[in-house]
C-alpha positions in Angstrom: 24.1 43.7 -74.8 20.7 44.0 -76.7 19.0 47.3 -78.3 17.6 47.7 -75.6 20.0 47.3 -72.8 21.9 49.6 -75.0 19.5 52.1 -75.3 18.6 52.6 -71.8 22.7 52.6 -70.8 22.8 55.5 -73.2 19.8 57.3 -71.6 21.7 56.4 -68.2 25.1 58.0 -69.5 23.3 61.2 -70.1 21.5 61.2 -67.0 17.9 61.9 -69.0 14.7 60.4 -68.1 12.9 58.1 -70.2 10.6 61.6 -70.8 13.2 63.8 -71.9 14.9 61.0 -74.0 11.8 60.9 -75.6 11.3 64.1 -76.3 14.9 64.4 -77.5 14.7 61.8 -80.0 11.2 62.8 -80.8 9.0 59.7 -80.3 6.7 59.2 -77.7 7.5 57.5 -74.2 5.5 54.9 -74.8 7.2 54.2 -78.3 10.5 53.6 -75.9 9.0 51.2 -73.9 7.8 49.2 -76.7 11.5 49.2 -77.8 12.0 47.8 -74.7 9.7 44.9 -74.7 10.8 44.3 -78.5 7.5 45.3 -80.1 8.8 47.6 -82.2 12.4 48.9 -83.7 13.3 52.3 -84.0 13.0 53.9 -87.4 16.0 55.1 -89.4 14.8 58.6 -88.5 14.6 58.0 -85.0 18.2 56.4 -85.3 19.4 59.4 -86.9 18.3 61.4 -84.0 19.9 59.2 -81.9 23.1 59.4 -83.6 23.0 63.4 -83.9 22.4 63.4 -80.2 25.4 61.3 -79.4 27.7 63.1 -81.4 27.0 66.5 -79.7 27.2 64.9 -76.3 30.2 62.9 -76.9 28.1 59.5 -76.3 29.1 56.2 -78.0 26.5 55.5 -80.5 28.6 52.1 -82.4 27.0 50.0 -79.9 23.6 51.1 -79.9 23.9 50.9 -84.0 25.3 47.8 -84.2 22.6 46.1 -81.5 19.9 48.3 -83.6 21.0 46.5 -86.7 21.1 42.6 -85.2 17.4 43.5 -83.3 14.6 41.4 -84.2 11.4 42.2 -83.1 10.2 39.9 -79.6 13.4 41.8 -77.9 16.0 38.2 -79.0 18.9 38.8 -80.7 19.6 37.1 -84.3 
């Protein structure tokens, strides 16, 4: 899978809206779907949210990392 595939199969696991992943991560919706189309990569910050998040929920985060950290911008994988 991609960033994000992964990312949105997370949001799916925790049965959240692309809103209320949003706000949960802090970023603005629109941010997410510009992760989506590959315009832009999250932040470390952001991807520290994302981690803390997973690890209160009991959510993998591995996967999303690793996808996070072979993303190139344009959404294709290296």
């Amino acid at each position: 899978m991609n960033f994000p595939d992964e990312i949105k199969s997370l949001r799916e696991r925790a049965l959240l809206t692309q809103k209320k992943n949003s706000q949960i991560v802090d970023v603005a919706s629109p941010i997410v779907n510009r992760w989506k189309t590959g315009e832009v990569r999250p932040s470390i910050k952001i991807m520290k949210n994302i981690k803390i998040y997973c690890k209160k929920n009991t959510l993998p985060y591995e996967d999303v990392e690793e996808t996070w950290l072979n993303y190139k911008l344009g959404g294709t994988k290296q």
